[in-house]
C-alpha positions in Angstrom: 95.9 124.9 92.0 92.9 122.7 90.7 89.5 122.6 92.7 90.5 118.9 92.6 94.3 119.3 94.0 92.3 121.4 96.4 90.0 119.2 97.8 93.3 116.9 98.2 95.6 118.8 100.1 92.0 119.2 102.5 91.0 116.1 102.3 91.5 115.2 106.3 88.5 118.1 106.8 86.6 117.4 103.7 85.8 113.6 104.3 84.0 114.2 107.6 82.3 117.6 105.8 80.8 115.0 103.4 79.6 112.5 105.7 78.0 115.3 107.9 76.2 117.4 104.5 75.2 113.8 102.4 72.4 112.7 104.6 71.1 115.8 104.4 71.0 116.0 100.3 67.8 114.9 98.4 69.1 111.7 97.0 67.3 108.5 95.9 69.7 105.7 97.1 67.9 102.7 95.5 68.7 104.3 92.4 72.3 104.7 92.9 72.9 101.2 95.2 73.4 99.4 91.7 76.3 101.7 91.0 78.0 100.3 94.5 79.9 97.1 92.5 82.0 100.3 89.7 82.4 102.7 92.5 84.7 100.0 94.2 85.9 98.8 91.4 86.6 102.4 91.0 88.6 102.9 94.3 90.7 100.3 93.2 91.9 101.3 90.3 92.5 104.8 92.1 94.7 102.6 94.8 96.0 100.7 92.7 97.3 103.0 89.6 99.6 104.8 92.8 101.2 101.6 93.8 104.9 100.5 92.9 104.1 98.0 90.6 107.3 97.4 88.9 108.7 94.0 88.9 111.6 94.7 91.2 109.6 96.5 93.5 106.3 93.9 93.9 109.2 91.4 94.1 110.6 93.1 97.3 107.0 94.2 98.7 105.7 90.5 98.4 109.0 88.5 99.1 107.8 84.8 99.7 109.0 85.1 103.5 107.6 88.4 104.0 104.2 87.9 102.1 103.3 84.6 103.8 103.7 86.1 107.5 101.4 88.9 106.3 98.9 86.4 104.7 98.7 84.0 107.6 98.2 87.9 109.8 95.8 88.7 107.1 94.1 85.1 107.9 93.9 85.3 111.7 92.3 88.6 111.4 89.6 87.6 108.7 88.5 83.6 109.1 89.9 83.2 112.7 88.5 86.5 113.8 85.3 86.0 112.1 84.8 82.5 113.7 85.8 83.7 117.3 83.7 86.8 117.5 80.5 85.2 116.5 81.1 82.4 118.7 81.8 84.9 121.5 78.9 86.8 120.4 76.5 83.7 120.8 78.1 82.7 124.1 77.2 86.1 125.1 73.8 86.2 123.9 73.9 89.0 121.8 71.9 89.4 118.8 72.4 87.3 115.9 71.6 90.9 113.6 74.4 92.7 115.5 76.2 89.2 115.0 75.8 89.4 111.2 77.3 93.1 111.4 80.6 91.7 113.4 80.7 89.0 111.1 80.6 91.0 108.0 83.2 93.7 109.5 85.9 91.0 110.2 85.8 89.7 106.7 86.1 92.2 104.8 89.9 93.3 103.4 92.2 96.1 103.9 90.6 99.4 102.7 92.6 99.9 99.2 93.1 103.8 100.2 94.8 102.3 103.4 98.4 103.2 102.4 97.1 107.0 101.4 95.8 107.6 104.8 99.0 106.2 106.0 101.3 108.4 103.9 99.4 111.2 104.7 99.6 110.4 108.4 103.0 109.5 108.5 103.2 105.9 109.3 105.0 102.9 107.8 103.7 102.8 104.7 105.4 99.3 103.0 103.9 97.8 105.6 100.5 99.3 104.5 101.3 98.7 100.8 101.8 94.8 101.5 98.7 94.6 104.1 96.8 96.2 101.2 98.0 94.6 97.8 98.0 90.7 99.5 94.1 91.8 101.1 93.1 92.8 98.0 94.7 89.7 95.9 93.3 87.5 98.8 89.9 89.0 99.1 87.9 86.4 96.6 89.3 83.4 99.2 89.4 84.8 102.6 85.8 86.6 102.6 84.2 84.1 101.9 85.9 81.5 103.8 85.7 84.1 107.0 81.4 84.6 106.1 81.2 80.7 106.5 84.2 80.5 109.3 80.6 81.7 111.1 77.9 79.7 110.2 76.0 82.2 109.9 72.8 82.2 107.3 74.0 84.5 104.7 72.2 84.4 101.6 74.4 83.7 98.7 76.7 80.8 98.5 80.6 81.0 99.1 81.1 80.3 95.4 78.8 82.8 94.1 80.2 85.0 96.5 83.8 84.6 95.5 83.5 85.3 91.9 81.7 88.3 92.7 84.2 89.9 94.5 87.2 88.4 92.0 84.9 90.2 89.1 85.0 93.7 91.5 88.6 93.5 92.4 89.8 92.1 89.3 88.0 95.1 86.9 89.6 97.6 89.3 93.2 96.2 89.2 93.3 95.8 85.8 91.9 99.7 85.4 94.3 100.7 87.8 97.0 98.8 85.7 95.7 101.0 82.8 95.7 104.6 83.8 99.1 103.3 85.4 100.3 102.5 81.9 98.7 105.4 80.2 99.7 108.2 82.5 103.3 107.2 84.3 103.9 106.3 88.1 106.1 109.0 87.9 103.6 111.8 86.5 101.1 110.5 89.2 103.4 110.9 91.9 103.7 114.3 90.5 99.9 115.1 91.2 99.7 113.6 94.5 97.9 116.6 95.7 95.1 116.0 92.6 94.8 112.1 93.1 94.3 112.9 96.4 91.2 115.1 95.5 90.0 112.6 93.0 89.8 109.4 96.1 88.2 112.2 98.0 85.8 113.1 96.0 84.8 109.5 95.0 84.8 108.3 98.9 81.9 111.4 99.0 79.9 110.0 96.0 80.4 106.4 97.6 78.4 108.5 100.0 75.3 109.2 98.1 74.2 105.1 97.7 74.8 104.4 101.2 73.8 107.2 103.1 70.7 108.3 100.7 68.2 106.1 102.6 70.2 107.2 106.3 68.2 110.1 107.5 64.7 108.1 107.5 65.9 104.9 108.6 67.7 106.7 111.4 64.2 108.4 112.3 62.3 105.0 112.2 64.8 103.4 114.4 67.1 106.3 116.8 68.3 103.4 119.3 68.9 100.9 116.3 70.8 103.5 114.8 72.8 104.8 118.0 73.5 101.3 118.4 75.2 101.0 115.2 76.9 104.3 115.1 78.6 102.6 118.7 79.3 99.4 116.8 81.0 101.3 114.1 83.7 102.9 116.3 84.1 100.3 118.4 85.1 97.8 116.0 87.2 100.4 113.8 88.6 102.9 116.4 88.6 100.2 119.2 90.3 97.8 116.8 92.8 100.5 115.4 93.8 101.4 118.7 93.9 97.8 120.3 96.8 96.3 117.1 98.7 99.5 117.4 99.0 99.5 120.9 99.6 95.6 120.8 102.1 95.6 118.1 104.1 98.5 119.6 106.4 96.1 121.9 107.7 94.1 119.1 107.1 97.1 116.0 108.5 100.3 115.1 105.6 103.3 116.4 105.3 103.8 112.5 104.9 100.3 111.3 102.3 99.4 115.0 99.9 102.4 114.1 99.9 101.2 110.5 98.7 97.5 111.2 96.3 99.5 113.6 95.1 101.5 110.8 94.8 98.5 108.5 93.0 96.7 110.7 90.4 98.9 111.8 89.7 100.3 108.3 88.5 97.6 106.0 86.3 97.5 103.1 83.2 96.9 104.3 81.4 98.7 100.9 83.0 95.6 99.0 81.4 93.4 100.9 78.1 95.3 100.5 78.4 95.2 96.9 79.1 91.4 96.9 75.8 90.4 99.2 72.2 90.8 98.3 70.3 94.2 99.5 70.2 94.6 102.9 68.8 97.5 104.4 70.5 96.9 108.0 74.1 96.3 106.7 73.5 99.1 104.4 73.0 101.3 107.3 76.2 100.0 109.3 78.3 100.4 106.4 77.2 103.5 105.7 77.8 104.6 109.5 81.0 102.6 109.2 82.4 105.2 106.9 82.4 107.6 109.9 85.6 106.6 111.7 87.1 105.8 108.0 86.6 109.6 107.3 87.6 111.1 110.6 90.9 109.1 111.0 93.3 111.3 109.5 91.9 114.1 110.8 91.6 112.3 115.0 94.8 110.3 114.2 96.9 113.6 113.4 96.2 114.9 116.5 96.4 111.9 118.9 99.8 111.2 117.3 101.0 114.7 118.0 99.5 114.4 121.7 101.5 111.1 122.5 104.5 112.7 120.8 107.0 112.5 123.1 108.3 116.1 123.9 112.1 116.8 123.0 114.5 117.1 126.2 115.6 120.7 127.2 119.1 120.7 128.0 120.3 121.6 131.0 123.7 124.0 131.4 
């Protein structure tokens, strides 16, 4: 086996590895932030080169019934969400900084790689594969319109941000298309081991541009960045844990944990890439990668704790 089909088939341990060792590594992150926009684009193609996209089968994923429940879903949990947590937030008094961070969490789209930590933890992955293909086509409209759903001051306008994010998205869709084309769905569902080791290894050099600048920013500011770390997990685990456990009374277990996995992971580094520098969202997306990296390695083992344990029979 490859080093590469390796580092797949461990990829639920190597993903926190990397987040813990990267800090740690004598990087220069303002050198490598430029690169941020390609490595999505990037992740995309990865995603999107694995996904059915044959005619008959993107015509059964994104049936016109199906796909505009999961939009208007999609919708409610980017604009509406984004409107109602910041004006929560400023009811509340919290600070309009920490505001800025919700805001920017709620608008982003499903994380691409969403239906590969689904399939690799078991859950409904369809589901996972529509949430995920409709976020990514709807991105350029909804993130925006969920930025200004807020009113808050970002600094680049809704227009310039939408055609940033289109240009992202569409170069990785149509190099996913590519290697698609060029290699086979079948012959890459052959290596799933090795294009598993290949979004690993490029979710650990996504790393090295956000997390270069981590170590002294969390020296300069410890409670800033505790604070972060907190909001991190609370909006991703919290969130994750919240839909699935909401969704279970009217979904299969399989297809409630994977809207809980959609929601809380989203793709917060696309967002990055879209705005101008920012060294406080750079530090919560960064930290926002930890609960990305550790769910398939928590989620295994909470879903085989709530397992329900088979009946013994009695004679």
């Amino acid at each position: 086996m490859s080093p590469v089909a390796l580092a797949g088939r461990h990829a639920a341990l190597l993903l926190p590895a990397g987040f813990a060792i990267v800090p740690f590594l004598p990087v220069e992150a303002g050198l490598l932030r430029p690169a941020l926009p390609v490595l999505v684009a990037l992740a995309t193609a990865l995603a999107v080169a694995r996904q059915p996209l044959d005619p008959a089968t993107l015509l059964r994923l994104l049936a016109p019934a199906a796909a505009a429940r999961l939009a208007l879903w999609l919708a409610a949990c980017q604009v509406l969400l984004a409107g109602a947590a910041v004006a929560a937030g400023r009811a509340a008094g919290l600070d309009p900084q920490i505001l800025m961070l919700v805001a920017v969490f709620c608008a982003a789209p499903p994380l691409s790689s969403s239906p590969n930590l689904c399939l690799m933890l078991g859950y409904d992955l369809t589901l996972a594969l529509r949430l995920s293909l409709l976020g990514t086509l709807l991105a350029p409209l909804l993130l925006p319109a969920a930025l200004a759903a807020t009113g808050l001051p970002f600094e680049m306008p809704a227009a310039g941000l939408a055609l940033r994010v289109l240009a992202i998205l569409a170069a990785g869709i149509a190099g996913g298309l590519a290697l698609q084309r060029l290699l086979g769905r079948a012959r890459i569902e052959g290596q799933a081991d090795l294009f598993n080791g290949l979004a690993a290894i490029l979710m650990i050099i996504f790393l090295f541009p956000l997390m270069g600048g981590m170590r002294a920013a969390v020296a300069a500011d410890p409670g800033r960045a505790v604070q972060l770390a907190g909001l991190a997990l609370l909006v991703n685990l919290g969130g994750h844990l919240a839909v699935r456990v909401l969704a279970r009374p009217v979904l299969p277990a399989a297809s409630a944990r994977a809207a809980g996995l959609v929601f809380g992971n989203r793709n917060t580094v696309l967002v990055l890439a879209s705005l101008p520098a920012d060294p406080l969202l750079s530090l919560f997306v960064a930290l926002m990668q930890l609960p990305i990296y550790a769910t398939p390695f928590l989620f295994s083992r909470l879903d085989r704790r709530t397992a329900p344990c088979p009946r013994s029979s009695e004679s």
